[in-house]
N, C-alpha and C positions, 0 to 999 in steps of 0.2 A: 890618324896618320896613315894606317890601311887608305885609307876610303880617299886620300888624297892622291896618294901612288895610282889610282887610276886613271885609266886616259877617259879626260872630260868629254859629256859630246857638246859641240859647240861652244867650249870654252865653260862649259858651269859642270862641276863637280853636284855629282846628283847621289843625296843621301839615300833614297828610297831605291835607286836602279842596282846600287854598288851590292844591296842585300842580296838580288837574283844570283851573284854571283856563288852565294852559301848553301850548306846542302839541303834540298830539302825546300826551298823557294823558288816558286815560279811567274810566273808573269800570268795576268789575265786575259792580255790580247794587246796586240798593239793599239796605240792609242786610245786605252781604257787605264783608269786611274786603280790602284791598288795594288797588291798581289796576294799569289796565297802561300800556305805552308801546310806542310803533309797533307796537302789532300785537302785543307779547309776553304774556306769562300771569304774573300777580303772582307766582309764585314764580321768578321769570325776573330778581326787583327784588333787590339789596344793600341793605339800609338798614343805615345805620352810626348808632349811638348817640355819639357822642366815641371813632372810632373800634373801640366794639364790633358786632358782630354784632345785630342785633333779630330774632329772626322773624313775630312777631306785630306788626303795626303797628297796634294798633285797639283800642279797648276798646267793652262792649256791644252785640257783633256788629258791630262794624263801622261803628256813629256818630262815634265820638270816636276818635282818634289818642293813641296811647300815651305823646305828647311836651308836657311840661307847658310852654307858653307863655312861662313865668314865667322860664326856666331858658336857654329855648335864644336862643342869639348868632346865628347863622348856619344857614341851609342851604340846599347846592348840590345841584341835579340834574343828573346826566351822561345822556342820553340817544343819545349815539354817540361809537365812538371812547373805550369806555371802559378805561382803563389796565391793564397788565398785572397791578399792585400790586392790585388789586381783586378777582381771581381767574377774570380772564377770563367777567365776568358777559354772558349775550347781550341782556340789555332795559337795563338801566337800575342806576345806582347814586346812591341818594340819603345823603347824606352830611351827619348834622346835629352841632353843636357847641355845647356850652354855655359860657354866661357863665364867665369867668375872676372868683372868688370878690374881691371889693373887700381889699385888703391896709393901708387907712390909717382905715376906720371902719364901722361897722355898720347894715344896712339891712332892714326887714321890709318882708314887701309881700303882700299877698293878694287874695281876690276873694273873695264871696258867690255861686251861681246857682242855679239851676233842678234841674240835675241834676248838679252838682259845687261844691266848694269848697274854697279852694287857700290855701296858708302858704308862706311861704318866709323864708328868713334867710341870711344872711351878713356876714362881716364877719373884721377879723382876730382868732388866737389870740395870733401874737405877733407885732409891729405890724411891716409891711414884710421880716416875713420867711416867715409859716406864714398862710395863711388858708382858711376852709371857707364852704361853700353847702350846702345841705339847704330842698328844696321838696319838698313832700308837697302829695299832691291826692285827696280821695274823693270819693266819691258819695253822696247819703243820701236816693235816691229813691223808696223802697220805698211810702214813704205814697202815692205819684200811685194805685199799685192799688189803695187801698182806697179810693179814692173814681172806680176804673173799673168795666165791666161786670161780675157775679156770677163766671161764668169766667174773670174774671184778679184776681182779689184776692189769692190767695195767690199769684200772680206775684213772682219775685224778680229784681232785675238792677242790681246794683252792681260798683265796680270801687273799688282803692286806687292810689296808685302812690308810690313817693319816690326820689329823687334827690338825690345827692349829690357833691358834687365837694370836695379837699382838694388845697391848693396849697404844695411849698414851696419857696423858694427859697435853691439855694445859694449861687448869688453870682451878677454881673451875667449870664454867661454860660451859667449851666444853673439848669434849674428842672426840680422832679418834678411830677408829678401824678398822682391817684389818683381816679378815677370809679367810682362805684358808683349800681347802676337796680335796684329791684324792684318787681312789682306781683301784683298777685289780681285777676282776674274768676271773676264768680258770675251765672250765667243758671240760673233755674230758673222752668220751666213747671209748674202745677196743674195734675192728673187731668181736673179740668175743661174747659180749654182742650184739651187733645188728643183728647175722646171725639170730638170730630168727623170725628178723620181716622183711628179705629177703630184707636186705639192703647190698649192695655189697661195698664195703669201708674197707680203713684199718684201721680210724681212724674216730670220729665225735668230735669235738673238736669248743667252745664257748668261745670266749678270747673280754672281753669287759671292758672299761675304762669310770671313769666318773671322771672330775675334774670341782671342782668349785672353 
């Protein structure tokens, strides 16, 4: 609810930017993915997805945060004193959780922006006993280059991402769950934009996947 009171940039609520705002968090640089705390080095960070692993925290170098808004319930940051369950991390462990999928009826919800646009749904399969959630978020900003300077028009830089969570329950006392996260970014620089720094290439192109 914090992290929503924020003023978005570009219309997307960014889980990973909202943290710099705490004490003790700083930024690694503009347009570099991560950050640090007390002094440590972003690969120093745990981030947990619903309990998985993330190693990339960022999409499009480093702007936007790989956690779609729409999805996540909670998220705590440990900055000292972090548990031994955690694997003995030395900076920090940020720990996010997503919505428990609605088990008694059905909800869409989405957004239009700038440089993303997001879907989501849930609701139950079989009522009060099996329910799922699936948000999916792209980007479809590739047009902004063709109306920027000559050397970035064939610039490319998009991302996908979707999420999904499946709920079910056996009886009062146990319940399963099943999460699933995949995404693609795509950064590709024009010939053009690199002759300056007397790179010889037709193309420099960053095509990277992460699924959990």
């Amino acid at each position: 609810r914090s992290i929503r009171r924020i003023p978005p940039l570009m219309g997307e609520v960014d889980i990973v930017r909202s943290l710099l705002l705490l004490p003790g968090v700083t930024t690694v640089g503009e347009g570099a993915p991560g950050f640090n705390v007390r002094g440590g080095g972003s690969d120093q960070n745990l981030i947990l997805f619903d309990d998985a692993p993330i190693f990339n925290s960022s999409h499009l170098m480093g702007f936007f945060s790989v956690f779609n808004p729409d999805v996540v319930r909670d998220v705590t940051l440990n900055r000292g004193g972090v548990a031994a369950a955690y694997g003995g991390r030395a900076s920090s462990v940020v720990d996010v959780k997503i919505n428990v999928p609605s088990v008694d009826k059905w909800w869409v919800n989405g957004g239009i922006g700038i440089i993303s646009s997001r879907l989501g749904v849930e609701g139950p399969i079989i009522k009060n006993k099996l329910s799922f959630l699936a948000a999916a978020r792209a980007s479809f900003n590739d047009f902004l280059f063709k109306i920027a300077p000559p050397n970035l028009k064939d610039t490319k830089a998009n991302f996908y991402d979707l999420t999904t969570k499946l709920k079910y329950q056996l009886n009062e006392q146990h319940t399963v769950t099943f999460t699933g996260y995949v995404s693609t970014d795509v950064f590709k620089l024009a010939s053009d934009s690199l002759s300056s720094q007397e790179i010889n290439a037709s193309s420099t192109q960053f095509n990277y996947q992460t699924l959990a």
